[in-house]
C-alpha positions, 0 to 999 in steps of 0.5 A: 450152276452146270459144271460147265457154266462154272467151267466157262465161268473158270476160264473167263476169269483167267482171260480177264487177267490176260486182258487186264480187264480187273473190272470183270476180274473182280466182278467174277468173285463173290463177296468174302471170297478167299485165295490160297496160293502155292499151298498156303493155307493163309488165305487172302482176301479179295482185296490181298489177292488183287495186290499180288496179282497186280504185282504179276500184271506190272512186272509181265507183259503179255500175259496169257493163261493157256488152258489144257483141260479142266475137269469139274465136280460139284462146286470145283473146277480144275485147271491144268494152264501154262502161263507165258508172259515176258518180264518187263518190270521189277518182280519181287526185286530182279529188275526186268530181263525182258525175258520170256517165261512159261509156267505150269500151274494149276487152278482149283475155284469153288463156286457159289451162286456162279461166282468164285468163292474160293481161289487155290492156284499152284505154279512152278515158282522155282521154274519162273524165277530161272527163267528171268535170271534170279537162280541158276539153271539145274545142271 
């Protein structure tokens, strides 16, 4: 595949996501494929990386990943997106502060065959659990 159908194929993953279409969310995986999250080098299967999605799509409403560019070599591409959702639902123990949260992140997906094949996503954890209340705000 052109880098640029896998970038296309990039951004259409997040945008199943957004619209809660885990069908087409799945389906843009390829079989074995593996989630690193936050830097974690134990990797999650499909089916692992599917529940913790899940938890985020239960607990934020409105989701939407906003791209700020992407940049493709070989079988990677890179997405630099904000994240903004709304807390509605418990996450991770904090029950809902109807909140509205903004976080930056980055996205790495190695493609095999047009599909993902390896998942790695950073974002500013720290900053979302601030925003919804469960840490102080720096002074």
């Amino acid at each position: 595949m052109s880098t640029e159908t896998n970038k296309r194929m990039a951004r259409a993953f997040l945008e199943s996501f957004d619209k809660g279409d885990f069908d087409a969310w799945r389906g843009a995986m390829a079989p074995g494929m593996v989630a690193h999250i936050n830097g974690s080098e134990q990797a999650m299967n499909a089916a692992e990386f599917e529940g913790m999605v899940r938890v985020f799509a239960e607990a934020f409403a409105s989701g939407r990943h906003i791209i700020h560019g992407q940049v493709a070599e070989g079988d990677w591409v890179a997405t630099r997106l904000t994240w903004t959702a709304v807390h509605v639902g418990d996450f991770n123990g904090i029950p809902a502060s109807q909140r509205p949260v903004q976080v930056d992140g980055g996205v790495y997906d190695r493609f095999v065959d047009g599909r993902i094949a390896e998942h790695r996503a950073h974002f500013d954890v720290m900053g979302l659990m601030t925003q919804i209340g469960a840490l102080p705000a720096a002074a």
